[in-house]
Wavefront OBJ file of the C-alpha trace (Angstrom):
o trace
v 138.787 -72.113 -71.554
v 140.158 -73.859 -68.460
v 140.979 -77.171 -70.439
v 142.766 -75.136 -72.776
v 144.722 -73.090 -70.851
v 145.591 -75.820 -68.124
v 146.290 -78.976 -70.265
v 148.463 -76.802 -71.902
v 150.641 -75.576 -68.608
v 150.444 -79.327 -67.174
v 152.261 -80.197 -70.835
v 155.104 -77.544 -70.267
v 154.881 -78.870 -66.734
v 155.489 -82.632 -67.353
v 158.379 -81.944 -69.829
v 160.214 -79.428 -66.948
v 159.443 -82.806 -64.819
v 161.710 -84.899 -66.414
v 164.672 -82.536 -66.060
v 164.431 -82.123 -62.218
v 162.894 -85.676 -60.987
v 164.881 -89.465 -61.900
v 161.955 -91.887 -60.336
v 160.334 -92.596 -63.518
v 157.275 -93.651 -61.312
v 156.751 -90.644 -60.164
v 155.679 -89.473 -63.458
v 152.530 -91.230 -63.887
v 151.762 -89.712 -60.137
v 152.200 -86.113 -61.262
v 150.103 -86.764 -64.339
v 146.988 -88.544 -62.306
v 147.182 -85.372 -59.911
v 147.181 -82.769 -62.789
v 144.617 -84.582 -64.597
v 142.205 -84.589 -61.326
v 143.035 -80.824 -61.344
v 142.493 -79.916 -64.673
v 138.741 -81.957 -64.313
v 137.689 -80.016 -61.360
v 138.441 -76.999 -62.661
v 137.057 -78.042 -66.357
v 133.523 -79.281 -63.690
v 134.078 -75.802 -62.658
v 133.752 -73.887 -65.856
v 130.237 -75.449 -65.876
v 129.410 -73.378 -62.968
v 130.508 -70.288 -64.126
v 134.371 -70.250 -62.834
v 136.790 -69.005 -65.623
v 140.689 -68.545 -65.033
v 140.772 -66.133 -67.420
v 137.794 -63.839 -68.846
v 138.228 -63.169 -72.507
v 136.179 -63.021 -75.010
v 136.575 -65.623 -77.437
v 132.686 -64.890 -79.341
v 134.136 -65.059 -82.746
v 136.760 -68.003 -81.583
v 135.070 -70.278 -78.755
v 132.254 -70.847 -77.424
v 131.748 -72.764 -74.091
v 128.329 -74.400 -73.732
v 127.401 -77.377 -71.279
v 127.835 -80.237 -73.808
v 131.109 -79.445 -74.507
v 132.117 -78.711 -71.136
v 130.433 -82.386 -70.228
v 132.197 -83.534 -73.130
v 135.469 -82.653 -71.903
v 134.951 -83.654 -68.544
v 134.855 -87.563 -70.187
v 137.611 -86.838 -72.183
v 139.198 -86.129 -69.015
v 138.033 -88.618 -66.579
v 138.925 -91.319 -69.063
v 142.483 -90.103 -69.559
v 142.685 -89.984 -66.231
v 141.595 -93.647 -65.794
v 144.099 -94.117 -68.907
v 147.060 -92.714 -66.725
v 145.866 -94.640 -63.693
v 145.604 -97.796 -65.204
v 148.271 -98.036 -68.137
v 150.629 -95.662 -66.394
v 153.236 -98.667 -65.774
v 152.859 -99.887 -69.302
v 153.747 -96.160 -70.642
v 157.214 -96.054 -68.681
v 158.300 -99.464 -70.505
v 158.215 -97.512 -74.014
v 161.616 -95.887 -74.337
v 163.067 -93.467 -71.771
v 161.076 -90.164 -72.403
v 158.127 -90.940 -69.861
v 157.298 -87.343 -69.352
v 157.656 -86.165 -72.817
v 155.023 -89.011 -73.752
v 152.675 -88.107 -70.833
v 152.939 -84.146 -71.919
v 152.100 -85.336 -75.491
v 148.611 -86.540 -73.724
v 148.451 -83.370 -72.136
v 149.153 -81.523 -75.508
v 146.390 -83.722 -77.165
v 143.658 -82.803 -74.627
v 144.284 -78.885 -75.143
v 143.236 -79.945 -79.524
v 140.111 -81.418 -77.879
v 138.976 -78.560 -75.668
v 139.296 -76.690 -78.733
v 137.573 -78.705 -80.731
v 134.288 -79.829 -78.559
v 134.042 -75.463 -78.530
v 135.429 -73.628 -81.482
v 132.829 -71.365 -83.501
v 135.348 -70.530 -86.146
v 136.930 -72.449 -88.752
v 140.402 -71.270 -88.088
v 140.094 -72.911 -84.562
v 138.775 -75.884 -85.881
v 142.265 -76.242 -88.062
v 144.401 -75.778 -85.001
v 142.303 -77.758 -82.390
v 142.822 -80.763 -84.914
v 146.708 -80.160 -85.771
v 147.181 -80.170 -82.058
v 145.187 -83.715 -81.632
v 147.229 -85.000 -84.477
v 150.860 -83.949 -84.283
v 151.521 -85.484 -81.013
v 149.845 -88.737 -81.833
v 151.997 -88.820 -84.982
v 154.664 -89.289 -82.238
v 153.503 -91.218 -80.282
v 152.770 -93.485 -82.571
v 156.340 -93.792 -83.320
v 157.558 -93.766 -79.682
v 158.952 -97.070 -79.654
v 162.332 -96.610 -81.523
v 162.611 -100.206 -81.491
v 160.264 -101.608 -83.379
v 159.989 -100.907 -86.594
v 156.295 -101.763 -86.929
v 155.695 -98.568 -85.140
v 157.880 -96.911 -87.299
v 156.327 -97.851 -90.118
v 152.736 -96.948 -88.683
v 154.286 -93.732 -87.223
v 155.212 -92.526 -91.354
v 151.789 -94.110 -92.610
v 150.119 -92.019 -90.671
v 151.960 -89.203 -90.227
v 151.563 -88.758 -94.621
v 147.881 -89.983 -94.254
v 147.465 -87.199 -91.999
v 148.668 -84.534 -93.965
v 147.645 -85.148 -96.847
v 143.562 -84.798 -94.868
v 145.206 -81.473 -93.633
v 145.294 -80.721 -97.131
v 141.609 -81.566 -97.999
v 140.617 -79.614 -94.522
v 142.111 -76.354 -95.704
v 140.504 -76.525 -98.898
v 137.306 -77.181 -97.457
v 137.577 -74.059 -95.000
v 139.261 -72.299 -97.962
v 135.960 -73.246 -100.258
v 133.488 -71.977 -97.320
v 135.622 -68.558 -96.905
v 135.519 -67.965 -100.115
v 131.775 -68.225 -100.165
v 131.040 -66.454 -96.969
v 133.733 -63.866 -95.907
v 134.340 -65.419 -92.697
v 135.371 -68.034 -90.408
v 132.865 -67.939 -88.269
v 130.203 -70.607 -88.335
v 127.337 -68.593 -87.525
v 127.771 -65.947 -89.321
v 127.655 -68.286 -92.850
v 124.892 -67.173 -95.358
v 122.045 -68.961 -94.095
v 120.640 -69.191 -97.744
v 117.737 -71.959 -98.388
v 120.320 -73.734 -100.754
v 124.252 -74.855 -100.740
v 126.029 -72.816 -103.665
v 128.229 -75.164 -105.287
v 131.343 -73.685 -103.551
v 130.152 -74.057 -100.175
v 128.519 -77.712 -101.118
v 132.205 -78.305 -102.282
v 134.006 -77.048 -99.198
v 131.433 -78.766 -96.696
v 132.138 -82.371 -98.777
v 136.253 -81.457 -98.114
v 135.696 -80.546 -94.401
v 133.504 -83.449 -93.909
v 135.962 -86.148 -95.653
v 138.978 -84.782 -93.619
v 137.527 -85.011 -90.195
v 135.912 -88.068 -91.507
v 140.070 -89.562 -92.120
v 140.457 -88.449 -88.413
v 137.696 -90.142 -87.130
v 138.457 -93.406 -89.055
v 135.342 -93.633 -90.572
v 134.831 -95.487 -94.215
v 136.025 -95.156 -96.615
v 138.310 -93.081 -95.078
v 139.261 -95.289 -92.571
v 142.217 -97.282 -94.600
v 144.936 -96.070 -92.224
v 143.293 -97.283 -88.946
v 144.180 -100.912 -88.569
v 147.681 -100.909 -89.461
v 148.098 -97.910 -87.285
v 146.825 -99.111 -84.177
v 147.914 -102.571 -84.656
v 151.626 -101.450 -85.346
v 151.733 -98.602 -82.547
v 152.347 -99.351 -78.736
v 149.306 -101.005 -77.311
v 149.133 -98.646 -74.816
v 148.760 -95.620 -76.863
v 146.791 -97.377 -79.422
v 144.286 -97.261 -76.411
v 144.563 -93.396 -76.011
v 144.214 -92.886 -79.958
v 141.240 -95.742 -80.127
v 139.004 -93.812 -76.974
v 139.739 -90.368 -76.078
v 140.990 -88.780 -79.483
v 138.432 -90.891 -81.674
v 135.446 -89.403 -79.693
v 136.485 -86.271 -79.364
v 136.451 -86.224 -83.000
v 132.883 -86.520 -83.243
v 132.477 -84.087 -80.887
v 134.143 -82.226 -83.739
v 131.709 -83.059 -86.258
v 128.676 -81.891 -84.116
v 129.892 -78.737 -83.450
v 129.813 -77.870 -87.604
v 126.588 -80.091 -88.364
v 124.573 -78.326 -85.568
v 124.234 -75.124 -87.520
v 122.334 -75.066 -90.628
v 124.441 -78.122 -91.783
v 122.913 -80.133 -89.824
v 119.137 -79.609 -91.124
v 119.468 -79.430 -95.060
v 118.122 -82.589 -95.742
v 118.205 -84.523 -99.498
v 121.860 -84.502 -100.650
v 123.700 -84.277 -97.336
v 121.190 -86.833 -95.649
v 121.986 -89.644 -98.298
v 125.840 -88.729 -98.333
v 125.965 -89.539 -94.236
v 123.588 -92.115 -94.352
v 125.615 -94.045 -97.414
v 128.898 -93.211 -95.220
v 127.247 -95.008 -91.584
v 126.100 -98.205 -93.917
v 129.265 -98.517 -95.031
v 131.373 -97.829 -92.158
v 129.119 -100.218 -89.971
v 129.818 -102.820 -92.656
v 133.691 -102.798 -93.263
v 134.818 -102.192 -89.590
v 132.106 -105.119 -88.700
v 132.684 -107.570 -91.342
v 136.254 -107.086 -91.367
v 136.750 -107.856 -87.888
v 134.754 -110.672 -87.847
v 137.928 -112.503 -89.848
v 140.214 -111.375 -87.244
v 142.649 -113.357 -84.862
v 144.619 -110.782 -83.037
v 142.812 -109.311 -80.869
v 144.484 -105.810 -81.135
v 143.533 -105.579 -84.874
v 139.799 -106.981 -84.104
v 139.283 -103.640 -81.868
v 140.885 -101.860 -84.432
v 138.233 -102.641 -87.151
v 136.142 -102.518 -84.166
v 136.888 -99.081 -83.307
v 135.730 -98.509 -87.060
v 132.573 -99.925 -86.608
v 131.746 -97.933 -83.283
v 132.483 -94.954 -85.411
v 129.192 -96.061 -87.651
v 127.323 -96.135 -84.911
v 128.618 -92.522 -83.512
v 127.496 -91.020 -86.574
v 123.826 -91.500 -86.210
v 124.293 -88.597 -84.092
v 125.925 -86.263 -86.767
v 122.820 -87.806 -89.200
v 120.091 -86.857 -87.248
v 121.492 -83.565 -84.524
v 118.937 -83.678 -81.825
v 118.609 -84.374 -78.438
v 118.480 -87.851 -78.559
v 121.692 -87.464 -80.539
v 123.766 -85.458 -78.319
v 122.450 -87.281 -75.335
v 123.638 -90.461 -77.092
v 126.959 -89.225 -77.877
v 128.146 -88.235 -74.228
v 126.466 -91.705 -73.346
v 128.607 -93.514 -76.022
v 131.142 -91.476 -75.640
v 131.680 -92.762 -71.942
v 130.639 -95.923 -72.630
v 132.987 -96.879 -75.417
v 136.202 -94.907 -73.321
v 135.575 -96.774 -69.999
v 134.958 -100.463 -71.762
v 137.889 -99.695 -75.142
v 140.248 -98.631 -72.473
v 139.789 -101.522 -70.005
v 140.541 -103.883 -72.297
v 143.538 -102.241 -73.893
v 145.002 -102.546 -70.345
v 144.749 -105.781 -70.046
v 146.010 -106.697 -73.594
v 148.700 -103.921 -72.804
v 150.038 -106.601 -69.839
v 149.886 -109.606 -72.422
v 152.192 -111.196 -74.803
v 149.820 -113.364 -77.020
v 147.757 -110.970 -78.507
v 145.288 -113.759 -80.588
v 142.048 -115.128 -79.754
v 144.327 -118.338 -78.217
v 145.909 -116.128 -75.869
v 142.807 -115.807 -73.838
v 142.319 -119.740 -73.530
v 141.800 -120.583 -70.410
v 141.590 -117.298 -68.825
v 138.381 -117.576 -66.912
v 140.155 -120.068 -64.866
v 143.309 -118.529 -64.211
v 142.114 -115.615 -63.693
v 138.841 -114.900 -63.006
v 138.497 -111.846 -61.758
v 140.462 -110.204 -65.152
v 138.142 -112.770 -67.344
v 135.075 -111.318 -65.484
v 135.868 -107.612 -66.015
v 136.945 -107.894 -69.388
v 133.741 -109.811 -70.180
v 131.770 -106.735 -68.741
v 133.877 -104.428 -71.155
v 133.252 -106.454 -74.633
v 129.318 -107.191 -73.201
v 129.306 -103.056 -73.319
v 130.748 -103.147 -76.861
v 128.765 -105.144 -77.979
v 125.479 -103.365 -76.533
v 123.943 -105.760 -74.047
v 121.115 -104.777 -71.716
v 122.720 -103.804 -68.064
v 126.006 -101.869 -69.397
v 126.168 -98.235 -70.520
v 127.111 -99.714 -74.478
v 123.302 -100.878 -74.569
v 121.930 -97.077 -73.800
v 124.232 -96.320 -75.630
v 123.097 -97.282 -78.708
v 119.428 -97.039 -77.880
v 119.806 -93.440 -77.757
v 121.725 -93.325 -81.241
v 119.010 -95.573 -82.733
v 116.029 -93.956 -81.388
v 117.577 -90.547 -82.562
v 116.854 -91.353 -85.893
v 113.207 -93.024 -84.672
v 113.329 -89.791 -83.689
v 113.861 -87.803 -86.723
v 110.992 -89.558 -88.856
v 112.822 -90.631 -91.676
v 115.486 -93.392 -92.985
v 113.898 -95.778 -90.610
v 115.711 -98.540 -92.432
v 118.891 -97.318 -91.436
v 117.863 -98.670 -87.975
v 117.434 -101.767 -88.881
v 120.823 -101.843 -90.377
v 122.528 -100.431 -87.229
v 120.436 -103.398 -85.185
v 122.048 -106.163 -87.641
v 125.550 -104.962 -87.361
v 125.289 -105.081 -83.607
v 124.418 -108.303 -83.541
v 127.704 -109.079 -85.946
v 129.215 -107.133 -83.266
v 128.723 -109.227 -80.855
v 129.315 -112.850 -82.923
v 133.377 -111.304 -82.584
v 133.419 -109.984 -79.264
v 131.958 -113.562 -77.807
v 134.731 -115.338 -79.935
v 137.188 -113.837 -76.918
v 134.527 -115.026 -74.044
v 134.297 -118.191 -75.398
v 137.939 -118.530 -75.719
v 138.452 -117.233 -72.344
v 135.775 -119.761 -70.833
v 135.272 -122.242 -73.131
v 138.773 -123.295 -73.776
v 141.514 -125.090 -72.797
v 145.398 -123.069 -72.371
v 147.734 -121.589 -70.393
v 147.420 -117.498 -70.404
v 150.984 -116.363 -69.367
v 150.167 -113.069 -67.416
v 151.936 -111.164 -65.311
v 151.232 -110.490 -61.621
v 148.880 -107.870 -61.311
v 149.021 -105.076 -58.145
v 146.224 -104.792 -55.768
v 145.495 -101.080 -57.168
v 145.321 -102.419 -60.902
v 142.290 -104.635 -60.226
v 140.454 -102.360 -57.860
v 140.334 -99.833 -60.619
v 139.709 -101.853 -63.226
v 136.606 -104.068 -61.248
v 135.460 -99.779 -60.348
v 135.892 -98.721 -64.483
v 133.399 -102.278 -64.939
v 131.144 -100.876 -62.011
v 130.752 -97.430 -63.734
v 129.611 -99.171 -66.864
v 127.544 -101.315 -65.183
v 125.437 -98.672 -63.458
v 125.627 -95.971 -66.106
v 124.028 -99.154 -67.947
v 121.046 -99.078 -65.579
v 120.671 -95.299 -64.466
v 122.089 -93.608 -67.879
v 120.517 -90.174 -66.740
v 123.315 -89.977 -63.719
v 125.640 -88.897 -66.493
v 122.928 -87.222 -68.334
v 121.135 -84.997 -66.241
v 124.079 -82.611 -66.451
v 123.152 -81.377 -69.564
v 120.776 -80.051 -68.121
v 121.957 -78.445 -64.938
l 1 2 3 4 5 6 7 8 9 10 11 12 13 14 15 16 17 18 19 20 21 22 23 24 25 26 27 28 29 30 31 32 33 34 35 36 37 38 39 40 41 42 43 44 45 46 47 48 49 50 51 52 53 54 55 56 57 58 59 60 61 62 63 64 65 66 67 68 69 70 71 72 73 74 75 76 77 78 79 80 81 82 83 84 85 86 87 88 89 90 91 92 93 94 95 96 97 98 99 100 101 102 103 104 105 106 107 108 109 110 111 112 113 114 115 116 117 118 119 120 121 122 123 124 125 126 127 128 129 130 131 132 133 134 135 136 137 138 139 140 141 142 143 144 145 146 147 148 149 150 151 152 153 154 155 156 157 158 159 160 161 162 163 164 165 166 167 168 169 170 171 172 173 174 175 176 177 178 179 180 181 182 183 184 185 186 187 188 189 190 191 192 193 194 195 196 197 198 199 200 201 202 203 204 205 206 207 208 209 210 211 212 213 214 215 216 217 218 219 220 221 222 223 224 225 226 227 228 229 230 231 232 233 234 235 236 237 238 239 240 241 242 243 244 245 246 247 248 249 250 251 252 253 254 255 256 257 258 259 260 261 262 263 264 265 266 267 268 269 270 271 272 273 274 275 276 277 278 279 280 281 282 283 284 285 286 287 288 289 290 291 292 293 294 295 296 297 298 299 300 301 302 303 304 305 306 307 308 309 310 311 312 313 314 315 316 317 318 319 320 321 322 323 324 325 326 327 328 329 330 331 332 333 334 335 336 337 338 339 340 341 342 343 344 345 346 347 348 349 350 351 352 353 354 355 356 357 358 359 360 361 362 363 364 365 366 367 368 369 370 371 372 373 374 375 376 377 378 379 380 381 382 383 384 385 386 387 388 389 390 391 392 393 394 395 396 397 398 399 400 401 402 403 404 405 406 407 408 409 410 411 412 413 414 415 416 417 418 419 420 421 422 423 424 425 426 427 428 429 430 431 432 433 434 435 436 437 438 439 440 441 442 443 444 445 446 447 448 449 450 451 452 453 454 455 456
């Protein structure tokens, strides 16, 4: 409840910002210190400290792994803010209105990593998606953005659509709202088999996963970089957090039907977003499909819901933030978006070369960064589960086509001849960003650091 209520203050608080202060650099500074704020007292929830005491049983329901949850969803925003902060005052002159958006989109996800009732779920997702709908359309100038901005903003409610079907089917069935409190009969009737399909493509659209996923690479390629980062990390993620809060109950453990539906969805989610960006030559739209293919991987938790599973996604979860949003900082700085605008990169500058090898090495799920665990614990939750072995196999074979594209940038960053025209970088840029590749690195060796608060 602290998330909600206090993301939701700091939003009123950055929009009254912009009326009384003119240093536009200030408003990055006000946003870091309210997002370090609104983590400790999110870190505090864990330990029993609530600003307000209501009772939200039949609404919310605050348990550790989505208090954890939002405590990455956090930390990574702030890192976001920290690190893309300049890049967000180029795009147009409403700084504050943009950073309150962000604000405004972390309220939907404290909802959504703890609602126990339909209802909530509705709202917690209308409150992720409106402002990105903006957002994505910040940029008055280009009409790329624009475009994207409409695309998805039509996209998006048309899924709103299929969502309130789906919750319409399952009242209909039920009585209620509330999760737990659905007939826990042996068998789906065919109206709540219907409205569990609806719910499940809907969030699905959100969560760019195929075939649903159409939308995502015009979107992010034709939004601002920088909040194509925001939208690729913290929102996707949260998403799935989504999606394990409904599968955990009974959903989660019917077996036959539902188990071939998710299964059929992660083989061919790992296979478009991977194949696709193979082909790719901007480097923007080869994270997009990317971002589509991490998705695959994600739901191996939703297809198996144990604790390998939800250990795995707070693992990837942090993982695929940090690395995603390291990158889109430094593409966020660049003009040549291509594979040949990283020629020659690792010698004129080594140190952004280095780090942003670290963050694709983590994508890709090599041994020594937090992407490998990452995906261990997603594969070895369906070792796990005892059946559909094979669809580990498939999830190894698309990581290694995950990693043919992500080495086409190292190699053109070390193994090639240009020019990289990039700007001058401050002091405080790379010491975060060489910290955000140190995080990875040891949460790639000691994994339990982040997990072991679980279980606390």
């Amino acid at each position: 409840m602290n998330t909600i209520i206090l993301s939701a203050i700091f939003g009123v608080v950055m929009m009254l910002s912009g009326v009384f202060i003119n240093n536009r650099s200030a408003f990055r500074h006000i946003a870091a210190i309210c997002l370090l704020i609104l983590l400790g007292f999110n870190i505090a929830e864990v330990r029993g400290f609530h600003l307000l005491n209501i009772n939200t049983k039949y609404f919310l329901q605050f348990d550790k792994f989505g208090l954890l949850f939002n405590s990455i969803c956090i930390f990574s925003t702030l890192i976001y803010v920290l690190l893309s902060g300049r890049e967000i005052e180029k795009i147009g002159k409403n700084t504050p209105d943009c950073l309150a958006l962000i604000f405004f989109v972390l309220c939907g996800i404290g909802i959504v990593t703890s609602y126990s009732n339909l209802l909530m779920l509705f709202i917690g997702i209308e409150i992720i998606s409106i402002p990105l709908y903006i957002l994505t359309g910040s940029d008055k100038r280009n009409l790329k953005g624009n475009e994207a901005s409409l695309k998805y903003f039509l996209m998006g409610a048309f899924s709103t659509g299929i969502m309130l079907m789906g919750i319409a089917l399952l009242y209909g069935n039920s009585g209620t709202f509330v999760i737990d409190a659905f007939t826990a009969t042996p068998k789906l009737s065919y109206m709540e088999a219907m409205g569990l399909v609806l719910l499940f493509i809907s969030i699905s659209f959100k969560a760019s996963v195929a075939p649903f996923h159409f939308w995502t690479p015009d979107v992010y390629d034709g939004a601002p970089t920088v909040f194509t980062s925001f939208m690729a990390t913290v929102v996707k993620v949260a998403i799935f957090a989504s999606f394990i809060r409904l599968f955990e109950t009974r959903y989660g453990h019917m077996g036959g039907q539902s188990d071939r539906m998710i299964a059929v969805v992660i083989v061919l989610t790992l296979a478009f977003g991977n194949l696709t960006a193979v082909f790719q030559q901007s480097v923007k739209r080869m994270l997009a499909y990317s971002s589509i293919a991490q998705a695959g991987f994600m739901l191996f938790a939703i297809f198996t819901i144990n604790d390998f599973a939800k250990e795995g996604l707070l693992l990837y979860a942090a993982a695929y933030c940090l690395s995603t949003i390291g990158i889109f900082a430094v593409l966020a700085k660049m003009e040549d978006l291509t594979l040949d605008g990283f020629n020659g990169m690792g010698k004129s500058q080594p140190l952004i070369a280095a780090l942003l090898t670290v963050f694709l090495l983590s994508l890709a799920g090599i041994p020594l960064t937090a992407g490998f665990f990452a995906k261990y614990y997603m594969l070895a939750a369906v070792v796990k589960s005892g059946h559909y072995i094979g669809l580990v196999i498939i999830g190894v074979l698309f990581a290694a086509v995950s990693a043919y594209y992500y080495f086409k940038v190292i190699q053109a960053m070390y193994f090639k001849d240009g020019s990289v025209s990039f700007p001058v970088t401050t002091p405080q840029f790379r010491y975060l960003l060489f910290s955000v590749a140190a995080v990875i690195i040891i949460l790639g060796i000691f994994p339990n650091l982040l997990l072991q608060f679980l279980y606390f």
